[in-house]
C-alpha positions in Angstrom: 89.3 105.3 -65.6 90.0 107.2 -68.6 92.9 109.7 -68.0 91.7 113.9 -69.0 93.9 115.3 -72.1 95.7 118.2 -71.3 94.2 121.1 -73.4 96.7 123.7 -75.0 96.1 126.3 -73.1 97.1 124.1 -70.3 100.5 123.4 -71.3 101.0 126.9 -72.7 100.8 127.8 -69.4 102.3 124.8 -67.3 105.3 125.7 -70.3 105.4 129.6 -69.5 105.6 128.6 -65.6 108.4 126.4 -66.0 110.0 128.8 -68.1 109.7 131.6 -65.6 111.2 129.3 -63.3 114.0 128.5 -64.7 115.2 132.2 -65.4 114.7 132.9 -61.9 117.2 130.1 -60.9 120.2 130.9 -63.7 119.7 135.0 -64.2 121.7 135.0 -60.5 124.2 132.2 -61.3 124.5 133.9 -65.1 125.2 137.2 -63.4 128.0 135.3 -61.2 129.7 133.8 -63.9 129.7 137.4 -65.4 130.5 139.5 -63.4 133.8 137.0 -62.5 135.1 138.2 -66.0 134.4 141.9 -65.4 136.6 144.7 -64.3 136.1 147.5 -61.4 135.0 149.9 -64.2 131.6 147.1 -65.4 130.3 146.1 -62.3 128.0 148.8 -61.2 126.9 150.0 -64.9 123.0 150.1 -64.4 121.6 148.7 -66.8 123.9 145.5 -65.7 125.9 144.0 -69.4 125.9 140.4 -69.1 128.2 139.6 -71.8 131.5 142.0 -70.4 133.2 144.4 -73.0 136.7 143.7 -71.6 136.4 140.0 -70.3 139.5 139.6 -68.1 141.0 136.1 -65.5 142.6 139.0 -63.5 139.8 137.8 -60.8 140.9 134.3 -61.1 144.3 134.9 -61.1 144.7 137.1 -57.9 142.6 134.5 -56.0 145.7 132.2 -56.7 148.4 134.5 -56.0 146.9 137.0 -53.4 144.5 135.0 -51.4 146.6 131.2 -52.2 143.5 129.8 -53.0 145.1 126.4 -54.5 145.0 125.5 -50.8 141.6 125.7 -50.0 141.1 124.2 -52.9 143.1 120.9 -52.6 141.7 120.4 -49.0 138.3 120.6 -50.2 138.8 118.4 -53.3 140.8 116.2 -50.5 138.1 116.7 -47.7 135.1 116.0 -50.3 136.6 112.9 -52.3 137.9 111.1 -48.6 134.1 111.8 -46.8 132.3 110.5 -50.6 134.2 107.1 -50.7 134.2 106.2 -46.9 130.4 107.4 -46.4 129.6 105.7 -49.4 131.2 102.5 -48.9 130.3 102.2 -44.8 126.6 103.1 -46.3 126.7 100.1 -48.9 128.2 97.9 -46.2 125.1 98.6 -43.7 122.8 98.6 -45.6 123.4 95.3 -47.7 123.3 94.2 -44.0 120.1 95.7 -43.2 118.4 94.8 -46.2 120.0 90.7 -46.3 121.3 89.1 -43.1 119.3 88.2 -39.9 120.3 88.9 -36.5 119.1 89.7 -33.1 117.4 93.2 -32.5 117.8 94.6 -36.5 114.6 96.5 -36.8 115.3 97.6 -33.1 119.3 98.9 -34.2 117.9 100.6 -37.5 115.0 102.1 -36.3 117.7 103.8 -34.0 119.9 104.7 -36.9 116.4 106.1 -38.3 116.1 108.5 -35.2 119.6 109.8 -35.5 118.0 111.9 -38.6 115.6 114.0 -36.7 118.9 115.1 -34.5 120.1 118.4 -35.6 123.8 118.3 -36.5 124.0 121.4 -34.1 123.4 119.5 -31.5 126.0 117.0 -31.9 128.6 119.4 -32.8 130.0 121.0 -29.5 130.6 116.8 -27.9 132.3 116.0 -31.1 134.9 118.8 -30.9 135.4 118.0 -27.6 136.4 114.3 -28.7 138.2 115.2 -31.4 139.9 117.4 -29.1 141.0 115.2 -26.8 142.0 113.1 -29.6 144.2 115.6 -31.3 142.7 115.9 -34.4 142.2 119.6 -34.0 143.0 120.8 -38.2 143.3 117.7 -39.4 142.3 116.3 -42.5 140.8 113.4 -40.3 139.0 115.9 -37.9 137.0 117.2 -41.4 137.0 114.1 -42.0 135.6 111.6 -40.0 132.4 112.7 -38.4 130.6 112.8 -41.6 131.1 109.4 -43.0 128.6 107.6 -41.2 125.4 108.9 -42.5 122.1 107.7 -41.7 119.8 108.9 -44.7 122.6 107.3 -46.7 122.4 103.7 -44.8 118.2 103.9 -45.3 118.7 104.8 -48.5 121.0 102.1 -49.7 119.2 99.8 -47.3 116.2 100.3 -49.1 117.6 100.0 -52.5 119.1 95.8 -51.6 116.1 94.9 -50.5 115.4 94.9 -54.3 118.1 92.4 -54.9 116.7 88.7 -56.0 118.0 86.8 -52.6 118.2 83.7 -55.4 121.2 86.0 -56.6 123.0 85.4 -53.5 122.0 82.1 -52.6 123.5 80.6 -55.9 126.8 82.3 -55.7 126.6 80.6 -51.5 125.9 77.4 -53.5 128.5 78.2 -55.7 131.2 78.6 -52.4 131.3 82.2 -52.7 132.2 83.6 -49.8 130.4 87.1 -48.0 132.9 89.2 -49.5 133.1 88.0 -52.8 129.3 88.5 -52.8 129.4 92.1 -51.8 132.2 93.1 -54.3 131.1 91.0 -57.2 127.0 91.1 -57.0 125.9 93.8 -54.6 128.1 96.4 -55.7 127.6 96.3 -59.5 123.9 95.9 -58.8 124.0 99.0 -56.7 125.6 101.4 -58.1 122.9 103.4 -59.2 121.5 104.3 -55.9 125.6 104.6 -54.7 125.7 107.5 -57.6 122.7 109.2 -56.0 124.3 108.9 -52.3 127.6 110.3 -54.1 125.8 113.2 -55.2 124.3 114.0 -51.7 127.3 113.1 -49.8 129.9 114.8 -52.5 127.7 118.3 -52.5 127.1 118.3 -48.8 130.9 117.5 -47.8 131.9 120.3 -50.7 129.3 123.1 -49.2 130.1 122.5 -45.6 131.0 125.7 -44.2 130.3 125.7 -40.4 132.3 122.7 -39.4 135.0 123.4 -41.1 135.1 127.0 -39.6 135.2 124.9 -36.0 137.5 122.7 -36.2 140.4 124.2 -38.7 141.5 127.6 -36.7 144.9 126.9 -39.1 144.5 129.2 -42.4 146.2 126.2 -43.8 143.4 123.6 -43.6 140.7 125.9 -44.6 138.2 124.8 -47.5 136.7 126.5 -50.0 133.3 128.0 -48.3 135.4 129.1 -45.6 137.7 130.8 -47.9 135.1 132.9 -49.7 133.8 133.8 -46.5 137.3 135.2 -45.4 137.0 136.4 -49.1 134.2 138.2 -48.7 135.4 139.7 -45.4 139.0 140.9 -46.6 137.7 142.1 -50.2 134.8 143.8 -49.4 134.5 146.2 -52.2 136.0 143.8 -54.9 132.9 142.2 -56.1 134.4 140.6 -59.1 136.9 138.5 -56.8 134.4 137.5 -54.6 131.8 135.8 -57.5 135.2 134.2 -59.1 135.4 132.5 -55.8 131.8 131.0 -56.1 132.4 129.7 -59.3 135.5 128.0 -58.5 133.6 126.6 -56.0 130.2 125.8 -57.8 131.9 124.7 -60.8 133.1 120.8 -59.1 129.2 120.3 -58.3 127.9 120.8 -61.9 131.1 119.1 -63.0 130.0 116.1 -61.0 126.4 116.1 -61.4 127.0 116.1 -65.2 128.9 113.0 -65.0 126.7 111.4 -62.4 122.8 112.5 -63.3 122.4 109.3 -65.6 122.8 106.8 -62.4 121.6 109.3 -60.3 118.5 109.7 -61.6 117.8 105.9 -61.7 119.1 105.8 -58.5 115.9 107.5 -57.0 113.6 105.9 -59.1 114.7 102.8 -58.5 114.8 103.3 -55.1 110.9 104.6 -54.7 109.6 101.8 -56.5 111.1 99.4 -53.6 109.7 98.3 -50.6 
């Protein structure tokens, strides 16, 4: 079956749709990034100046020495890093399990892990404070920490991905005497990492935008992150508009940073992964 050309008109306006689209989604991140550099005196001009006429880091600076917003910083770069590598590496783990050794009851054990993912988070939430609790690790690094590094959607995912993997690959390097570990390290990890740089990007961005546990489990100013900070941000400096969007940025800015660095793999990652069975 012959496939329809796309007449002009067609993509003028498939074009001007994505176009319109894409101006809706940076105009408010723009207008951040903006008003960051602006004084009291440029905020509330109507009709808004994008570009300000006295660009200042006055905002950036008293986030430092007023609000000491190195810390929340640091704990989220410490926080975000710590949950990436462990969820990652737990993920590749299962799921080169799921997806390449036989035992008793496997479908039965992931199809459980499967379930977990229709389980809201709230739900979970109030037993795991109370066993962090009672394990004193009430604002720790480990309390942030820990719950989040065992991630179903990840395990599927890189589950899903193996399965993909020649077995003959592995089966030589058994011939070969290479031992289970060896084989993970050495085969399944360079053949993987595509889908473990899509997983980084999920994991990373979620760990980095987490507000609500954080805000549960750190009642110490001192462990805060960064969403909780701007929230305490927006509470303290109310009126100070400019402060508050130099606080997003500082936070958005990791994310892009990241996804920049990461899109190539990442992008294979899920198309690799959908074309698997």
């Amino acid at each position: 079956m012959r496939s329809r050309k796309v007449s002009p008109i067609e993509q003028v306006a498939v074009h001007g749709l994505l176009i319109i689209w894409l101006l809706i989604s940076v105009i408010p991140f723009v207008w951040m990034v903006s008003t960051s550099f602006k004084g009291p005196g440029e905020i509330f001009i109507f009709p808004p100046r994008w570009i300000p006429r006295n660009p200042t880091f006055n905002n950036y600076i008293d986030l430092f020495q007023e609000m000491n917003f190195g810390r929340p910083f640091l704990n989220s770069v410490l926080v975000s890093l710590s949950t990436t590598f462990l969820s990652v590496l737990i993920a590749t783990m299962a799921g080169y399990g799921f997806a390449k050794f036989h035992f008793k009851n496997k479908n039965l054990l992931f199809l459980f892990i499967l379930g977990t993912i229709m389980v809201p988070g709230q739900i979970t939430m109030i037993p795991v404070f109370l066993l962090l609790s009672r394990l004193n690790l009430l604002n720790t690094y480990w309390g942030l920490i820990l719950p989040a590094i065992a991630n179903a959607f990840n395990i599927f995912f890189m589950r899903q991905y193996i399965m993909g993997v020649p077995d003959e690959l592995i089966e030589a390097a058994k011939i070969d005497g290479a031992h289970e570990g060896w084989i993970f390290f050495r085969i399944i990890l360079p053949l993987a990492r595509p889908a473990m740089a899509a997983i980084t990007i999920f994991t990373f961005t979620g760990s980095w935008n987490n507000f609500l546990w954080p805000l549960i489990i750190a009642t110490d100013e001192s462990m805060y992150t960064l969403p909780v900070a701007v929230s305490v941000l927006g509470g303290q400096y109310t009126e100070n508009i400019a402060m508050q969007m130099a606080g997003s940025v500082i936070v958005i800015l990791p994310l892009i940073i990241v996804f920049l660095f990461t899109q190539r793999y990442f992008i294979k990652g899920i198309t690799f992964t959908g074309m698997k069975g």
